[in-house]
PyMOL CGO cylinders between C-alpha atoms (Angstrom):
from pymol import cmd
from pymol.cgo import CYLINDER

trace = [
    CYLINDER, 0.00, 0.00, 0.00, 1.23, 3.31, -0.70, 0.3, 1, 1, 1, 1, 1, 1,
    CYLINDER, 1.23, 3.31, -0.70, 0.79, 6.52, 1.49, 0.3, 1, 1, 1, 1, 1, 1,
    CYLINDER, 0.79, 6.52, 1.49, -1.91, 7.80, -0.35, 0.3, 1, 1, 1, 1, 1, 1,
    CYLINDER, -1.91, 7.80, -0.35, -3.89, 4.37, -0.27, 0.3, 1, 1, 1, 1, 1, 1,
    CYLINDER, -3.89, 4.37, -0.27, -3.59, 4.30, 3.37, 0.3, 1, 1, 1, 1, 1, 1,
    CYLINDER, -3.59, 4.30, 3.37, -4.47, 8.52, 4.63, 0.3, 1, 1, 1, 1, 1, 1,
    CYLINDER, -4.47, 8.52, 4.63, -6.95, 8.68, 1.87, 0.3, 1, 1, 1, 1, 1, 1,
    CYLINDER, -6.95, 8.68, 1.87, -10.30, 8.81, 4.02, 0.3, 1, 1, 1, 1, 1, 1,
    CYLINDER, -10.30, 8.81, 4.02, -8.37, 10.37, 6.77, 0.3, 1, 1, 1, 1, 1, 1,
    CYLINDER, -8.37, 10.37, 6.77, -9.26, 13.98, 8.24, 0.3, 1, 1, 1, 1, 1, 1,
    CYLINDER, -9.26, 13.98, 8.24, -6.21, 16.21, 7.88, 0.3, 1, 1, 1, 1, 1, 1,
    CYLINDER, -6.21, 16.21, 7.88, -6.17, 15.75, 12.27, 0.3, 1, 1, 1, 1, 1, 1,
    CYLINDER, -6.17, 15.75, 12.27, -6.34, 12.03, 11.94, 0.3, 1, 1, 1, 1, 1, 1,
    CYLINDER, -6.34, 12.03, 11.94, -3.21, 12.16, 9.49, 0.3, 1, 1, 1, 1, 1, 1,
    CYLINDER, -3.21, 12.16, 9.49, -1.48, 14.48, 11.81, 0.3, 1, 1, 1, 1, 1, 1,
    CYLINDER, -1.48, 14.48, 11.81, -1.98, 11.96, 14.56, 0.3, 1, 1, 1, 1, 1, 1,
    CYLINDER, -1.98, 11.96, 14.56, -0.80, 8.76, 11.90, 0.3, 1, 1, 1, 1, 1, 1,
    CYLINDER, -0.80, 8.76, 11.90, 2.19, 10.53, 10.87, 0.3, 1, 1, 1, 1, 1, 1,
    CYLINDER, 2.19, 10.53, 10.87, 3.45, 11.76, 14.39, 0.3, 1, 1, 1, 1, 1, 1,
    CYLINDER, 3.45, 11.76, 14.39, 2.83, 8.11, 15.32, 0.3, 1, 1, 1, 1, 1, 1,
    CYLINDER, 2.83, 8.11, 15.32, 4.65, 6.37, 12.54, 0.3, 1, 1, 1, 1, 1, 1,
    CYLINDER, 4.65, 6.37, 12.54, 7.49, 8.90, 13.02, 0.3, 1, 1, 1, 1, 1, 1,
    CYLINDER, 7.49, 8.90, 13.02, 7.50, 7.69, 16.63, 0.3, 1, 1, 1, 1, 1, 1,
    CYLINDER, 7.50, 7.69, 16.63, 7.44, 4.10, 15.77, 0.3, 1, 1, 1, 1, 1, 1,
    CYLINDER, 7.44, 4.10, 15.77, 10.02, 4.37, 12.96, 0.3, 1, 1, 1, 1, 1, 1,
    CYLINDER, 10.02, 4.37, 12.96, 12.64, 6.64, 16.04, 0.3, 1, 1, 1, 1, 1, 1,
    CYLINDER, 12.64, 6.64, 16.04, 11.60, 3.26, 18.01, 0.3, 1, 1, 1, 1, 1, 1,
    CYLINDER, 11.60, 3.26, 18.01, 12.63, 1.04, 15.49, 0.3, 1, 1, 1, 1, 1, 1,
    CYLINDER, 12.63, 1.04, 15.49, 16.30, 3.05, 14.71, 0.3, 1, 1, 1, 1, 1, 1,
    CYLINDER, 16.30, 3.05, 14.71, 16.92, 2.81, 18.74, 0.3, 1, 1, 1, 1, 1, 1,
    CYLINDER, 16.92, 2.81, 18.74, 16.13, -1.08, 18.58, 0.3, 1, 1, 1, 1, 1, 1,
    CYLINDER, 16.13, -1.08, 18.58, 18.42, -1.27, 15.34, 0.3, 1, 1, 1, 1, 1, 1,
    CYLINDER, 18.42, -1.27, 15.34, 21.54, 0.64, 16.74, 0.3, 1, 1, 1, 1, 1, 1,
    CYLINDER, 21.54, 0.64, 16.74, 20.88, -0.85, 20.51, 0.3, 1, 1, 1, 1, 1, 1,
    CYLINDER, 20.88, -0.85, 20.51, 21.33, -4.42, 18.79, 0.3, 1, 1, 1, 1, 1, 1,
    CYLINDER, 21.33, -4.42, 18.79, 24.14, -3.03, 16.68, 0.3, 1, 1, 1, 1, 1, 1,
    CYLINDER, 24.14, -3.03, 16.68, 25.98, -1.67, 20.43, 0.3, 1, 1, 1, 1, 1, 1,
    CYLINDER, 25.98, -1.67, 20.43, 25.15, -4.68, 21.94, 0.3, 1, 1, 1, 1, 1, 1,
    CYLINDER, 25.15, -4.68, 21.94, 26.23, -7.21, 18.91, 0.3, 1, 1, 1, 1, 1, 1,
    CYLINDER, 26.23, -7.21, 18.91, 29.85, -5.01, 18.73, 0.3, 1, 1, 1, 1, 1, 1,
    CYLINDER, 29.85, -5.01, 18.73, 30.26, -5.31, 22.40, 0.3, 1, 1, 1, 1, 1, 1,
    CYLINDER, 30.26, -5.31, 22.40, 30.04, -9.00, 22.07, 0.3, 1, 1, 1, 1, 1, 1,
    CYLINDER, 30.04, -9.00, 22.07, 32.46, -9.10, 19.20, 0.3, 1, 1, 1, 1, 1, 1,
    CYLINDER, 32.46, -9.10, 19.20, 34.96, -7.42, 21.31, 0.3, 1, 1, 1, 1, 1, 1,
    CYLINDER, 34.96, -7.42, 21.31, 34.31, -9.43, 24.29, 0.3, 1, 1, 1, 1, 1, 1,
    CYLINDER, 34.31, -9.43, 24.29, 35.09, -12.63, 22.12, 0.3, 1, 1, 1, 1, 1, 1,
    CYLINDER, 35.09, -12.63, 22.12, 38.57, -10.64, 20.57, 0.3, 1, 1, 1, 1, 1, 1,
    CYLINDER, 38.57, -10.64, 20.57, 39.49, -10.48, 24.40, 0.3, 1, 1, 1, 1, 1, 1,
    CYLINDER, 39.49, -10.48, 24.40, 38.63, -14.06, 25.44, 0.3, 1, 1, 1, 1, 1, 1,
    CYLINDER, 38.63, -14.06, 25.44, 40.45, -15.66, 22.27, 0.3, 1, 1, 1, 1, 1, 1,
    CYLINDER, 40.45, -15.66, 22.27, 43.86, -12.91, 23.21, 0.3, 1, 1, 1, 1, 1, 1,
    CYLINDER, 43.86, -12.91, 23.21, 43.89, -14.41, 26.94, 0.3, 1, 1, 1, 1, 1, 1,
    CYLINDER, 43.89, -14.41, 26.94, 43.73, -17.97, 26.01, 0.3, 1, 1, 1, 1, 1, 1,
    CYLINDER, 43.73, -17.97, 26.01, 45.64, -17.94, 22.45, 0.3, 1, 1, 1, 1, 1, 1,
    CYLINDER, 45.64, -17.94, 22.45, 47.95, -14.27, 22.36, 0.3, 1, 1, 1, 1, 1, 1,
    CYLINDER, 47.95, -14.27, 22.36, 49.46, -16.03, 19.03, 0.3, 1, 1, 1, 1, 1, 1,
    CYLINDER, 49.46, -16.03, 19.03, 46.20, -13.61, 17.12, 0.3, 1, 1, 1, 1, 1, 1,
    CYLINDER, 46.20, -13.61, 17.12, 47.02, -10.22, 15.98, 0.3, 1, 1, 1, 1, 1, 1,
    CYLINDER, 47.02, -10.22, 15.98, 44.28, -8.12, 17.26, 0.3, 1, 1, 1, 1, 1, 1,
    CYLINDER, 44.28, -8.12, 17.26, 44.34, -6.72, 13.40, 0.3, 1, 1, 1, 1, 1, 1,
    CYLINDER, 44.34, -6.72, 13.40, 43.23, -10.28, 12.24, 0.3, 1, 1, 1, 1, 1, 1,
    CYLINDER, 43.23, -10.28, 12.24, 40.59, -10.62, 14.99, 0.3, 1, 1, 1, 1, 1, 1,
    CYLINDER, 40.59, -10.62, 14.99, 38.77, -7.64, 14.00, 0.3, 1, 1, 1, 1, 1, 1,
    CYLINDER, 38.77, -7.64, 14.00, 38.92, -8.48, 10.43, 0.3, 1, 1, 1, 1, 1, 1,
    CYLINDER, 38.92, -8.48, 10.43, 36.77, -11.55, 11.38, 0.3, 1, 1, 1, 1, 1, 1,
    CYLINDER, 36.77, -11.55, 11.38, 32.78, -12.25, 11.26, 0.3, 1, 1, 1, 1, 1, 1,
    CYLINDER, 32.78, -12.25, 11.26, 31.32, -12.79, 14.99, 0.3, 1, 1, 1, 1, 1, 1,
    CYLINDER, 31.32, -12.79, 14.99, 30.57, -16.29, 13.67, 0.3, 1, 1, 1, 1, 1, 1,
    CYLINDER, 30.57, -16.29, 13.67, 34.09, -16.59, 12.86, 0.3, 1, 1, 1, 1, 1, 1,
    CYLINDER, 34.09, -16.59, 12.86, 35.43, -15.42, 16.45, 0.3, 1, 1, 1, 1, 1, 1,
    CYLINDER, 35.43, -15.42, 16.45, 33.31, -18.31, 18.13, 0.3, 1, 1, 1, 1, 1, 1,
    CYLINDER, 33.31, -18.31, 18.13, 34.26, -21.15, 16.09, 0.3, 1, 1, 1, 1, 1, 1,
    CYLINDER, 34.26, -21.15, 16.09, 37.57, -20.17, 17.23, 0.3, 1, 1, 1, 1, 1, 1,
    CYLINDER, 37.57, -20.17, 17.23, 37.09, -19.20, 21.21, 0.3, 1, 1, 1, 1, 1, 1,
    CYLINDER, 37.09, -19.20, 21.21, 34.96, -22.84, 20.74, 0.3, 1, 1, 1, 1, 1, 1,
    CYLINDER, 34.96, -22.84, 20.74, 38.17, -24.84, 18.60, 0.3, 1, 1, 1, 1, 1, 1,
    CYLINDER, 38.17, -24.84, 18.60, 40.57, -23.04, 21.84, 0.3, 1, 1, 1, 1, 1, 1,
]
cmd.load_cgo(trace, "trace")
């Protein structure tokens, strides 16, 4: 559906009050995206730190270069 479709019977109030309320929801949405983002970095450093203290052989240069799915199959194979 496009925009039109959807504020087409709408009063010019009641689309004042759907648009302030999608802009809400879509600021919502961003926070969740970039809190996930934060949180998923955080965990990719946390895992760069685990594999230095058990295996300090890994440049911290070729850890970062490396996928989060990468970084656990090795902190699992050490």
């Amino acid at each position: 559906m496009n925009i039109n479709e959807i504020t087409m019977g709408m009063t010019p109030q009641e689309k004042e009050i759907y648009f302030r309320h999608m802009e809400k929801r879509h600021a919502e949405e961003a926070e969740k995206v970039e809190d996930e983002k934060n949180r998923l970095k955080s965990y990719k450093e946390s895992l760069i730190e685990d594999i230095l203290k058990i295996q300090p052989d890994y440049s911290l240069d070729y850890l970062k270069k490396l996928t989060t799915r990468s970084l656990e199959r090795i902190y699992d194979y050490i």
